[in-house]
LUMVODREN-579854 format. One record per residue: residue in three letters; z negated, y, x of N, C-alpha, C in turn. Coordinates in steps of 0.02 Angstrom, whole numbers, plus 50000, padded with zeros to 5 digits. Each point is the difference from the previous one (the first is absolute). Layout:
ALAZYXZYXZYX;...
% end
This chain:
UNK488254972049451499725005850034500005006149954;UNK500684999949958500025006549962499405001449943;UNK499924991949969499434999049950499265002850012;UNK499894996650081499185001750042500265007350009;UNK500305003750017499985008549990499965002849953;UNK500044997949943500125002249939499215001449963;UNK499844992850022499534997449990499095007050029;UNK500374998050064499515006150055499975005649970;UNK500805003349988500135007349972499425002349936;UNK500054992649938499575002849971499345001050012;UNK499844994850043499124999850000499675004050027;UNK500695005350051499595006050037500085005349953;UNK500385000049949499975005949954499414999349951;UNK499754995049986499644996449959499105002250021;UNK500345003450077499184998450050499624993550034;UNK500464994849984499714992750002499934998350091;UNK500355004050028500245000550088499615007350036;UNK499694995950024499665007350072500535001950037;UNK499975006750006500525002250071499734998650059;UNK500354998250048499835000050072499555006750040;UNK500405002449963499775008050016499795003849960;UNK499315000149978500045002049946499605008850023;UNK499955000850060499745005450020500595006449996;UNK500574996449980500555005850005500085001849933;UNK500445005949975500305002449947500504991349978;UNK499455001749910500484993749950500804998450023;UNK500385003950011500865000850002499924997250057;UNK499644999550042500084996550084499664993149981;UNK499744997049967500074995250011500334992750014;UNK499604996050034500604992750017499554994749961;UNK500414995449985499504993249987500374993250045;UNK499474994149971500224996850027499484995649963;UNK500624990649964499954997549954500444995950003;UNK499764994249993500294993650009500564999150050;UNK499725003050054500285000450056500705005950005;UNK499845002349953500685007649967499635003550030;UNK500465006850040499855007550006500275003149968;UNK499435003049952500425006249947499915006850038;UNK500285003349988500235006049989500245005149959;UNK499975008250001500455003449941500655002050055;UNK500515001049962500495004150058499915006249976;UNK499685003950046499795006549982500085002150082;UNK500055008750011499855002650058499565000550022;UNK499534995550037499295000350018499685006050044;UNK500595002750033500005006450051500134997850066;UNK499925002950038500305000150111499734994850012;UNK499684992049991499654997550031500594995350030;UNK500404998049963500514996550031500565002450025;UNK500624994250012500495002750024500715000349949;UNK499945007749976500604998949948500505003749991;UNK500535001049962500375006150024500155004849912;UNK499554995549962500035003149920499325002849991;UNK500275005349948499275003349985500055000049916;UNK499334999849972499905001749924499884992449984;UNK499735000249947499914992649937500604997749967;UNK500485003649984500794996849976500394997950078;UNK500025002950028500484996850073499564994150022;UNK499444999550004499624992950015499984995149956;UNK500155000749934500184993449907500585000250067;UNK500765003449997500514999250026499854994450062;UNK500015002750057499754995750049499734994349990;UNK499544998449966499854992349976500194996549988;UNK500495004749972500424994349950500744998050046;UNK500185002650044500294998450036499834996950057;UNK499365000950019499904993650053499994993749956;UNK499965002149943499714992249956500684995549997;UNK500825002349976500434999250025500334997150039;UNK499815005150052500314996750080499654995150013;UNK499294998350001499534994250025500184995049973;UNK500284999449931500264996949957500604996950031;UNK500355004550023500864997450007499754996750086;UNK499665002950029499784995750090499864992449966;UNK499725000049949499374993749981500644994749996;UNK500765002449961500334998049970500354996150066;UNK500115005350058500364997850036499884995650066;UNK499304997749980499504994650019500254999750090;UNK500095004950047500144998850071499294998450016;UNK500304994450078499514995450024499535007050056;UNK499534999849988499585003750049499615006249964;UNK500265002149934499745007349960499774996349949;UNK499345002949985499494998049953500205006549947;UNK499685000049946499905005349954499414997049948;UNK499775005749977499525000849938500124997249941;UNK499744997949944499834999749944500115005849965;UNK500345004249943500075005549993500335001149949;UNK499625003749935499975001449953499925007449991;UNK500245001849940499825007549967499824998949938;UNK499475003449987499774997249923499765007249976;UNK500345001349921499925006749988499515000049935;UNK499675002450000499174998849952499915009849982;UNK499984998649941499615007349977500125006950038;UNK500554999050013500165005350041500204999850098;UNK499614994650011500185002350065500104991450025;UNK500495002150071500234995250021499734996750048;UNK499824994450001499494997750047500574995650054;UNK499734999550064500184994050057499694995750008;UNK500144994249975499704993650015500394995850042;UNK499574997750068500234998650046499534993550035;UNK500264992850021499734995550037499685004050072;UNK499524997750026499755000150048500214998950073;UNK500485002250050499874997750067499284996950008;UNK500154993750051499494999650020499545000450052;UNK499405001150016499515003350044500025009249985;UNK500285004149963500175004849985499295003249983;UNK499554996349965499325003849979499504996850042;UNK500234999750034499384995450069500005003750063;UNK500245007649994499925003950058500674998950029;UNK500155005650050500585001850043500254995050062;UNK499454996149989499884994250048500614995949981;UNK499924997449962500294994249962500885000049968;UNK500175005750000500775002550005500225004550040;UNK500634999050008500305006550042500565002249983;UNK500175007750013500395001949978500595000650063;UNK500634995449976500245000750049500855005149991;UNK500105002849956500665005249982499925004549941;UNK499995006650034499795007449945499424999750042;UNK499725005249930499255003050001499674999949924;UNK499384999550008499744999149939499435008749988;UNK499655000350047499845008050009500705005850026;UNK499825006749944500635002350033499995004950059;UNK499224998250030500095003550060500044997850041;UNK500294992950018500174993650040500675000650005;UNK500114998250076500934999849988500124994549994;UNK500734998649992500184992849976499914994750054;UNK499824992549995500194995150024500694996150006;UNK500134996550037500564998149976499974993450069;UNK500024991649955499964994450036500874996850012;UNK500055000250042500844995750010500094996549959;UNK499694993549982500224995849967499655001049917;UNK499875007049979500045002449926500505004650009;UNK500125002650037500735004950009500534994949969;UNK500104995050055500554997649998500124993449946;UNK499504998649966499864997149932500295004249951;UNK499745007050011500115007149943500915000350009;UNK500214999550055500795004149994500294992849970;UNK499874993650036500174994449937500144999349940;UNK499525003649980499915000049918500075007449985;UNK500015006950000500135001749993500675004550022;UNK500164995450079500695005450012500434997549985;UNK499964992150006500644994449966500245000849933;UNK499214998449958500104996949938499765007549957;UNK499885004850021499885005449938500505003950036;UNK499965001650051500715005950033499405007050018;UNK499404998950018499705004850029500215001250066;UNK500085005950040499985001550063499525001250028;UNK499824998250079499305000050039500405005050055;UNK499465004549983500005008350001499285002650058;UNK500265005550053499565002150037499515004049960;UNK499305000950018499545002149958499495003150033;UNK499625007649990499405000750036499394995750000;UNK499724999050043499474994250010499415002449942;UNK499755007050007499735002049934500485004049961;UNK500144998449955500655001349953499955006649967;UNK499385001349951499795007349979499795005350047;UNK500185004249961500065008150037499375001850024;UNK499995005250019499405002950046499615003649934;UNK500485001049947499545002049959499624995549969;UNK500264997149972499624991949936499555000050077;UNK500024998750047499414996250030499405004550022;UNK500275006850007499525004149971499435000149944;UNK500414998049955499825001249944499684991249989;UNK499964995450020499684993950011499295003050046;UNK500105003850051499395000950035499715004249965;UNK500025003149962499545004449978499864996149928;UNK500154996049987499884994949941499344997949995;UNK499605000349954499214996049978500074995350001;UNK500814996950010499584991549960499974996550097;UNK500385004050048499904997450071499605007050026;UNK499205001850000499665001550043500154998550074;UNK500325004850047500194999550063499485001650035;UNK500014992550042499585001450048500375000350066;UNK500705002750013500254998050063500035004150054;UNK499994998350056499905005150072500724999850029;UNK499945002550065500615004550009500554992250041;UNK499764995650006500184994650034500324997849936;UNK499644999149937500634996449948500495005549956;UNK499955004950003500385007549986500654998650051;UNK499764999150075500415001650072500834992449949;UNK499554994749998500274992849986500485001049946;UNK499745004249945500465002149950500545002250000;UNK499995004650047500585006250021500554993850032;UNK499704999850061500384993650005500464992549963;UNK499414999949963500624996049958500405003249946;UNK499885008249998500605001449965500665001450012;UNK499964997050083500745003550041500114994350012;UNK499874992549955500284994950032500474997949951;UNK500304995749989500244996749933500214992350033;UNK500324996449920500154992950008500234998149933;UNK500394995950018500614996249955499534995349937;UNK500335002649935499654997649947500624999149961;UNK499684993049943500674995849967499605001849938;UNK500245004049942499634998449956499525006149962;UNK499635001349942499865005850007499485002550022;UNK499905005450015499395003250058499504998349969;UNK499704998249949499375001149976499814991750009;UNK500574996350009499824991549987499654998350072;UNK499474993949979499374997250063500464991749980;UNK499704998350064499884994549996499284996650037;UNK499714994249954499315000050040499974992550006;UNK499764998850057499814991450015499274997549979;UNK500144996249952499254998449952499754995350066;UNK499274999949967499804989750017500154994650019;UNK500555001849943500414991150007500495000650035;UNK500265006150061500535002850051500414998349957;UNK500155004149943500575000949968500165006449995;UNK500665001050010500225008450002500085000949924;UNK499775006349970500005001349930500245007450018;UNK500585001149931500275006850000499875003049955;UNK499825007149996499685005249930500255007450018;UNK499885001049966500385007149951500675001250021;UNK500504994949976500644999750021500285004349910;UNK500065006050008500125002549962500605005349992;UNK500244998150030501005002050001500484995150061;UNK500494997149944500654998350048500385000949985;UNK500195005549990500415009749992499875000749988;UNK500485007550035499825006450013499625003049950;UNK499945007150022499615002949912500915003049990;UNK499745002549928500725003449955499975004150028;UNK500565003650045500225006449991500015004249945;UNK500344998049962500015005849961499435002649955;UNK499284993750013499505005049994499265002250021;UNK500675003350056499535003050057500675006949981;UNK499365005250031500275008449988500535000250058;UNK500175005249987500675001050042499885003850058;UNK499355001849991499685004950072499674994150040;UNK499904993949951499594994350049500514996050027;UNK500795000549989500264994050020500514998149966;UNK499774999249940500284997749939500895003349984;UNK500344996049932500425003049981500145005149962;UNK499455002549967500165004049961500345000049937;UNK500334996149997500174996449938499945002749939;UNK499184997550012499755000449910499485006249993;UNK500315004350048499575004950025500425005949940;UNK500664998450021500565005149985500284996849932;UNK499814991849988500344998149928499475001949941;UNK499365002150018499515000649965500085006149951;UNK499924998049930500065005649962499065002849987;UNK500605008849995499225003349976499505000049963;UNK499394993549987499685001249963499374998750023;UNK499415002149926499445000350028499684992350011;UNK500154996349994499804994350025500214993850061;UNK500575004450021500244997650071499475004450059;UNK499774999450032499935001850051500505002050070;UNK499955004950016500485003650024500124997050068;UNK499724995650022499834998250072499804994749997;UNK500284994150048500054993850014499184996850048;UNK499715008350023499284998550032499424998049959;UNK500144992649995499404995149974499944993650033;UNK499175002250008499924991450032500214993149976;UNK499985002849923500424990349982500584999450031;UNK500515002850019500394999550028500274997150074;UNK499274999050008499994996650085500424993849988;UNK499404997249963499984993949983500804997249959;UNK500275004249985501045000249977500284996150051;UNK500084993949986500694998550055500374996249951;UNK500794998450063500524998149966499684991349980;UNK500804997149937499824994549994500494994750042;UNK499824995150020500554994850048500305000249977;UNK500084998849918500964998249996500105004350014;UNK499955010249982500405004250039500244998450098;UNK499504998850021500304999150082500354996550001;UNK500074993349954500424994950031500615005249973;UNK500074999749932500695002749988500345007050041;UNK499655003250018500025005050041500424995350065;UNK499544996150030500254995150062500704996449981;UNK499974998749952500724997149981500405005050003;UNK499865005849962500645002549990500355003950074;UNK499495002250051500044998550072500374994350055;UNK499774996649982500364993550031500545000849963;UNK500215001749935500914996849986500235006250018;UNK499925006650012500375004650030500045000250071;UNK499424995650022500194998650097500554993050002;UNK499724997349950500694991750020500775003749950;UNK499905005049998500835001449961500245004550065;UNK499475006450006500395000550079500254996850057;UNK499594994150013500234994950054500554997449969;UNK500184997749942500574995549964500395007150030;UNK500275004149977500375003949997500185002250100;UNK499725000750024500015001150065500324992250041;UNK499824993749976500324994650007500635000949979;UNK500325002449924500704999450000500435003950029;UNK499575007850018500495003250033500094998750065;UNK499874995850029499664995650073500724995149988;UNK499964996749979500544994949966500575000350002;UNK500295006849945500645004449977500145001150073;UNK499675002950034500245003250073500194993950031;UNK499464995450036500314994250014500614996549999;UNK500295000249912500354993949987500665006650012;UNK499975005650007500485006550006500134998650059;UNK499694998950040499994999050101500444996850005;UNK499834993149985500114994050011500504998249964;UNK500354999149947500554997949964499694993749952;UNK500464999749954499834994149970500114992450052;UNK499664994449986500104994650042500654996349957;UNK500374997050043500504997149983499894992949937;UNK499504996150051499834992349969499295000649937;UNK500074998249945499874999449934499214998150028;UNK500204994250033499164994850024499515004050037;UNK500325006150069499575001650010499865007749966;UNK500285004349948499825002949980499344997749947;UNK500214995749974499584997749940499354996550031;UNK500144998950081499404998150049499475006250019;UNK500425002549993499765008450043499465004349948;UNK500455001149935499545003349929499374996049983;UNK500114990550026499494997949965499445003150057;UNK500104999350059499515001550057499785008549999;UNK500305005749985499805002749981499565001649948;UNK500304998549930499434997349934499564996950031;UNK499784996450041499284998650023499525002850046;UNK500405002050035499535005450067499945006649944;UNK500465000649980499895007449945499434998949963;UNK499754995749958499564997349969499234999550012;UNK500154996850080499284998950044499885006350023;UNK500435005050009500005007950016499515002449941;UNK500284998149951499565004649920499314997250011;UNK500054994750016499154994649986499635002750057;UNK500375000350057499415003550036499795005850012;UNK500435004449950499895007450014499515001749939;UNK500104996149941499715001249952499084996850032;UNK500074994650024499365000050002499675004350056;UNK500425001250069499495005750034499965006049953;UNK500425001249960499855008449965499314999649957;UNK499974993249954499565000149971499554998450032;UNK499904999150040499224998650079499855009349986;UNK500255003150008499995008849989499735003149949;UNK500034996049950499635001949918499525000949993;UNK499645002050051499164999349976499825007850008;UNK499515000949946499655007449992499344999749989;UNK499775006050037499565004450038499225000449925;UNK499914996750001499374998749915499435006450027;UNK500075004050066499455005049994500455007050010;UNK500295001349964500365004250011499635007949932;UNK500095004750005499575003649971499425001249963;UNK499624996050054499284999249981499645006950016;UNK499385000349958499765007450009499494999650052;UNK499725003850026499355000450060500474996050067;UNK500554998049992500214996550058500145001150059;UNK499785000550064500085004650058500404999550033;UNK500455004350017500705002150046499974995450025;UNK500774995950012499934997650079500775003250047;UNK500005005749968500405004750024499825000750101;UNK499165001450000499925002050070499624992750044;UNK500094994549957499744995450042500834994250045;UNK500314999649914500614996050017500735002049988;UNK500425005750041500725001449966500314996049962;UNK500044994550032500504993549974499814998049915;UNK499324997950014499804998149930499775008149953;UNK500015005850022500245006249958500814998149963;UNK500364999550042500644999749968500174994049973;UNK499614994349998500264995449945499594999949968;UNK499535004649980499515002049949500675004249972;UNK500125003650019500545005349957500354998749962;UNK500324993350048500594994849967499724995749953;UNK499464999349993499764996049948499775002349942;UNK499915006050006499775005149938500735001249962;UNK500325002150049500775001549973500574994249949;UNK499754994550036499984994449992499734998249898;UNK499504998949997499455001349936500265007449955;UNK500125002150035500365006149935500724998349971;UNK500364997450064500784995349958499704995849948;UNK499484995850020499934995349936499845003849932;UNK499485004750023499815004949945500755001149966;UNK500245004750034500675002449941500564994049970;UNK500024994050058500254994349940500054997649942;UNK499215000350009499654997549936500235007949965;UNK499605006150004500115003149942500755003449971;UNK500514999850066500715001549991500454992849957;UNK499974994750009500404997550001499574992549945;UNK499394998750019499694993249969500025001349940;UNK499515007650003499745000649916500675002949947;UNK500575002750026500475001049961500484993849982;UNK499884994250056500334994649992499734994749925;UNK499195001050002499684996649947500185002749932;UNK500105007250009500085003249925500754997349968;UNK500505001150049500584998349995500094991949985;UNK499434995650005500144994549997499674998649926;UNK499485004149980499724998649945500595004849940;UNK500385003750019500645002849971500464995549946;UNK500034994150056500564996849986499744992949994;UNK499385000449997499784992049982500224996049960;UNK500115005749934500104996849931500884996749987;UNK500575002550043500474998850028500034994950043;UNK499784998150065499964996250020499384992549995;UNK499605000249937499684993849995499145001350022;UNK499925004550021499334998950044499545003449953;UNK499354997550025499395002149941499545007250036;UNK499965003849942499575005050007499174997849997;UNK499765002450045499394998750000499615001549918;UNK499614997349992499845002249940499085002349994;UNK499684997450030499255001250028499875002350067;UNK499265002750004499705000650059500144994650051;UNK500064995449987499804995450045500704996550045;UNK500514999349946500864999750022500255004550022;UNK499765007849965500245005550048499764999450105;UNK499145000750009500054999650056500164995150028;UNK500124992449974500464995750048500785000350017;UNK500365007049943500455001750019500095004050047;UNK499645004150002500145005450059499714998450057;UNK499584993550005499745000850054500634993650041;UNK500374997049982500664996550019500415007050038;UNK499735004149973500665006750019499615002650075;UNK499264997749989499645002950062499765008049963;UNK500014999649950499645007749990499284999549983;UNK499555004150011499525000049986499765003649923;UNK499444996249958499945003549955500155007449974;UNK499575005550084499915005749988500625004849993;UNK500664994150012500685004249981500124998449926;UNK499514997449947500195003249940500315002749965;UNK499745007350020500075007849986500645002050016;UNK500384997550063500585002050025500554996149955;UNK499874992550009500414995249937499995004449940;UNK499495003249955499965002349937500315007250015;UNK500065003850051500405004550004500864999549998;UNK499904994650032500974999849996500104995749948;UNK499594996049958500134997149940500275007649953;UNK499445004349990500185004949963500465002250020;UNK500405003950048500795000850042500494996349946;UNK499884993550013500214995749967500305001349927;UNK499685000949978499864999449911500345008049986;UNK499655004450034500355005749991500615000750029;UNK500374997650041500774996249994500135000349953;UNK499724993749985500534998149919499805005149933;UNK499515003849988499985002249950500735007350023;UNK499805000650061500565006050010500824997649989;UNK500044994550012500784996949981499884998449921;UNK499664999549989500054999849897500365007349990;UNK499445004450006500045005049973500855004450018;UNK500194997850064500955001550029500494994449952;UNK499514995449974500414995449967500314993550050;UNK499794998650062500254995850055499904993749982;UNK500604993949988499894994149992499934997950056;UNK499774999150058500254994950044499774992950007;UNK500394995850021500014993350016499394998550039;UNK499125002449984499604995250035499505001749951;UNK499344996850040499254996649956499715006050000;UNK499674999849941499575009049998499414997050048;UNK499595003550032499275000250016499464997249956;UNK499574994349970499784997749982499405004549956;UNK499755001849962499535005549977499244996650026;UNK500274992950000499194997250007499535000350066;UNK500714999750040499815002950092499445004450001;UNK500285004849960499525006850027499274999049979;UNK499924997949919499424997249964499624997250050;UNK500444992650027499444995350040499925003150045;UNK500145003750041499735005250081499575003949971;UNK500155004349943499445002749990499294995749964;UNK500104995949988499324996349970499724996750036;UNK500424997550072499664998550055499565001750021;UNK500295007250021499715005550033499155004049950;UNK500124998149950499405002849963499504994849977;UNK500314992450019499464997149999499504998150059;UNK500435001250058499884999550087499325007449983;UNK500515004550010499375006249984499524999349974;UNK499844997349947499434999349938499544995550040;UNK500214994750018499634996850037499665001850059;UNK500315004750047499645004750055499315004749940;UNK500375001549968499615006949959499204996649963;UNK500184992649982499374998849979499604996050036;UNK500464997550083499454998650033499605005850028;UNK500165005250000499715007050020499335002949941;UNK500254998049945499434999049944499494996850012;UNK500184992250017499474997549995499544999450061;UNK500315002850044499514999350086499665008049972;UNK500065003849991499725005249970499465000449956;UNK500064993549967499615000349918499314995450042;UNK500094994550059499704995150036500024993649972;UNK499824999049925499904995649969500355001549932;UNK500864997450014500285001449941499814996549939;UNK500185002549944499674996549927500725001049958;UNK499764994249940500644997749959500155009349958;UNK499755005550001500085005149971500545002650051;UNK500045000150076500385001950011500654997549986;UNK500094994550043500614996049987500225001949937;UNK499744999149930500365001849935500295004950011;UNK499665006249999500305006849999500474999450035;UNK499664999750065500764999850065500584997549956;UNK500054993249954500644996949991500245002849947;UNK499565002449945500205002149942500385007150014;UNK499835004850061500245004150021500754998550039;UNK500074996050007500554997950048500494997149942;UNK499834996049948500574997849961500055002849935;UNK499595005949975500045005649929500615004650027;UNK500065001049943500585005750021499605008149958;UNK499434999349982499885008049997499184995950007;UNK499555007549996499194999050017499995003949900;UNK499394997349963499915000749956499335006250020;UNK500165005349953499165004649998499494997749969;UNK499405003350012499414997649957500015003749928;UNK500385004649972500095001549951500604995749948;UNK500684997850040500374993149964499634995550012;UNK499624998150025499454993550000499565001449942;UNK499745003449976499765001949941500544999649952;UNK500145002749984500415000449940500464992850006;UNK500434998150042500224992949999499164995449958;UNK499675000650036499284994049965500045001049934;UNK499835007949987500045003349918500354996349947;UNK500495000350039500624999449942499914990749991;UNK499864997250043499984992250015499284998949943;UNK499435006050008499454997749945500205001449915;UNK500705003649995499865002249938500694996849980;UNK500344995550028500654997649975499634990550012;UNK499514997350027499714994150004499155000249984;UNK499905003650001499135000449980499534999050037;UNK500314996450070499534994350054500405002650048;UNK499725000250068500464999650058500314994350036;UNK500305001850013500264993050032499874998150045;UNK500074993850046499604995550063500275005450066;UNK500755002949999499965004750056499635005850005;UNK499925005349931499535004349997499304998750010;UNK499894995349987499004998150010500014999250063;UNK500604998050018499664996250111500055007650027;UNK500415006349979500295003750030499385003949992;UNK499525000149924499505004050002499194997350053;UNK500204993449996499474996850040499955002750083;UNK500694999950028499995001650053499825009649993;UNK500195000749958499795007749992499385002549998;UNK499474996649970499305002449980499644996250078;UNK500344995850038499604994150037499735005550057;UNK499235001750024499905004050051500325001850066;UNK500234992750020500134998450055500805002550014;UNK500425000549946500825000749997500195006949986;UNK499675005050040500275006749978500735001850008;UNK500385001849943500745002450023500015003550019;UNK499445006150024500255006450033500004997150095;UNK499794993249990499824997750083500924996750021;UNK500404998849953500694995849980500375005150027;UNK500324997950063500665005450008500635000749925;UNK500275003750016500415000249924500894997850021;UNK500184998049946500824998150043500265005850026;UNK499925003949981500555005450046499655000750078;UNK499444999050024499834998650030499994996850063;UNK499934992349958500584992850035500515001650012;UNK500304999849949500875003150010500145001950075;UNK499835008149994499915004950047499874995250086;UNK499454997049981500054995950078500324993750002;UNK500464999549946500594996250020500655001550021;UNK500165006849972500425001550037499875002850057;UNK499535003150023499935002450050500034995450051;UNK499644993849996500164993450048500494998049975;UNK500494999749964500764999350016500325002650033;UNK499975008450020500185005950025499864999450076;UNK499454997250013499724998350058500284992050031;UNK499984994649950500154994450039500774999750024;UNK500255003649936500694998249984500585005550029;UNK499455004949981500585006350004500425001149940;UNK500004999749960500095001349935499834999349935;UNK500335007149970499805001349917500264996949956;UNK499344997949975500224994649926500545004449946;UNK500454997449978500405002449959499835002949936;
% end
């Protein structure tokens, strides 16, 4: 399947594929090819039902339904269908290639939608037996909670702002206006995240789509006036390439990673089964204080064993109702999302509790995870364990820790902490008995981080340029791995000196003049490295939250 997308991807860049639609703007188009639906993940605008805005939060989103559909596919339950589903990244932009439901292009007739909404001026559906399929699989086996919800979920404004929208010409009278209102004072129990459908093809198979979070989003980056922790609001140093404020739409699309919840859940569960242990012995002590010691050997040693077992089946069953309790709230500071402050008290306040909830995990992770990793990469060299050494070993390390790439910046901040430690105990003269901070730590976070960036920066090039060419790419790279930009006056004189110390130029000078005289290759059209640079750190500053050293 991955091959036939690949395959598709090129032939529509190629022109070899009609759009379906070809009456709309190029960027809106869909295809459809060898039974593949392509797509770009791009923000097409209000026509659907979504809760991200912009062209980077929708790459994001894709790529996370692509994921999760992935991990459902994996976990093969009897009754849930899923898609075919690929991301294939071509010349800049990221396409969705996706199998077909079927009866899906044969009119409204022929499928139904039976949980969510697919227009977002539709309120949600919701069928019993996809509900209760959904909390299966996702309240059991992912730890989502099924949460009260307004029946139309967005605010009075977004749907405003849907009706007055071009791409839905309203034709409606006061009878489907009256119907609206109404269903915004209703609500109903949803497993799963708000934006996810499920639709019954042709072949009455239930198929699930845009399952694109199972957790929460990050707290900590969301602003502190929206919710959020604040965190990295207040750890953020002053510069001009941080942005001062956490208000960006890529950020919707931020959520935590599972291993953080589970470990989060663990470390929960062993501070509830140590309280019960502990509340058992002082239960005990009192007891055996009451009562006296027993005289006969047999039935004391009868008595402890029978305790040791009811004590036991006590832990097993407390541990598993507590963890029946573990599940969190996956729509929790979503934007456009409408109160249900004046429809439902109850589910107001375990909205509260669930937000409150999602910010503990937030500060886990950034109090306690990410200082735990540094400290572990401290002492690696002491205790046996390997430092990551590439891109590619680094994020399978951190992502074991449950951190997400975009804490980087924070890792490379307390790396430096780190290092400036020890240079400050040199300079007092301090021997002490442990492992310095590794120098290479900081290197690989930062080269991460500037090759992650570079890669945003020149897919931004080349969707810009439309039809990138091998002139860019060079520059782009030659800019990215020179360590100075040469003038057109040392470009002269470097040649000079090369004609009057060899007589002939050499095979790099002739290609360099070729591309120079060639009509088509103007350098004044060539961004310059300082340039590049410049929007590399600045999308470091932005992804990461921090300044390159």
């Amino acid at each position: 399947f991955g091959d036939a997308a690949l395959l598709g991807v090129k032939a529509i860049f190629d022109g070899f594929i009609t759009p379906m639609n070809t009456h709309e703007p190029s960027r809106s188009h869909v295809y459809l090819h060898n039974n593949i639906f392509f797509s770009r993940a791009i923000d097409i605008g209000m026509d659907t039902f979504k809760i991200y805005k912009g062209d980077n939060a929708a790459r994001k989103s894709a790529s996370r339904d692509t994921t999760n559909i992935n991990l459902l596919h994996r976990l093969d339950k009897a009754g849930l269908h899923t898609l075919g589903m690929v991301i294939v990244e071509y010349m800049g932009v990221r396409v969705v290639c996706q199998s077909v439901i079927p009866g899906i292009l044969h009119g409204e007739k022929s499928h139904t939608l039976t949980y969510g909404t697919i227009d977002a001026r539709n309120p949600l559906k919701r069928d019993d037996d996809v509900h209760k399929l959904a909390e299966e699989i996702f309240g059991e086996i992912c730890c989502v909670a099924t949460r009260t919800v307004p029946t139309t979920p967005l605010t009075d404004e977004r749907m405003e702002a849907l009706k007055n929208s071009p791409v839905y010409p309203t034709q409606e009278g006061k009878k489907d206006d009256d119907k609206k209102e109404e269903d915004g004072k209703k609500t109903v129990e949803f497993c799963g995240p708000i934006e996810m459908k499920a639709i019954l093809g042709s072949d009455k198979r239930k198929y699930l789509l845009d399952c694109t979070r199972l957790t929460p989003r990050d707290a900590n980056w969301i602003s502190k006036e929206s919710g959020g922790t604040g965190l990295l609001e207040a750890d953020a140093k002053q510069h001009n390439s941080i942005p001062s404020t956490l208000d960006d739409d890529d950020w919707v699309t931020s959520v935590l990673r599972p291993e953080l919840v589970s470990s989060y859940a663990e470390m929960k569960v062993g501070k509830h089964l140590s309280k019960i242990i502990k509340e058992d012995e002082d239960l005990l002590k009192g007891e055996s204080a009451a009562t006296g010691d027993d005289p006969s050997a047999d039935n004391e040693a009868e008595s402890k064993a029978k305790k040791l077992a009811e004590k036991r089946s006590k832990i097993e069953k407390a541990e598993k109702e507590y963890i029946k309790t573990l599940k969190y709230n996956v729509n929790v500071f979503i934007p456009d999302m409408r109160s249900i402050e004046d429809l439902d008290k109850d589910a107001h306040e375990q909205l509260q509790k669930d937000e409150e909830e999602v910010r503990n995990i937030a500060r886990y992770l950034f109090e306690t995870v990410l200082p735990k990793v540094t400290t572990t990469i401290r002492i690696s060299s002491e205790h046996g364990l390997m430092i990551p050494l590439e891109g590619g070993s680094l994020t399978e390390f951190i992502h074991q820790y449950g951190i997400n790439c975009r804490y980087l910046g924070r890792l490379a901040e307390l790396a430096a902490e780190e290092e400036a430690k020890d240079i400050a105990d040199e300079k007092v003269g301090v021997n002490l008995p442990r492992q310095r901070m590794p120098l290479c730590w900081l290197e690989l976070l930062e080269c991460e981080m500037v090759a992650r960036a570079a890669k945003h920066v020149l897919n931004s090039y080349m969707i810009e340029e439309g039809v990138p060419s091998a002139k860019l790419l060079a520059s782009f790279l030659s800019a990215v791995i020179s360590t100075d930009e040469e003038s057109a006056s040392e470009t002269e004189l470097r040649m000079s000196k090369s004609n009057h110390s060899q007589g002939t130029l050499s095979e790099d000078d002739t290609n360099a003049l070729v591309m120079m005289i060639d009509g088509d290759d103007d350098p004044a059209d060539q961004r310059g490295r300082s340039e590049i640079w410049s929007d590399i750190e600045r999308e470091v500053g932005r992804r990461f939250r921090y300044s390159l050293s």
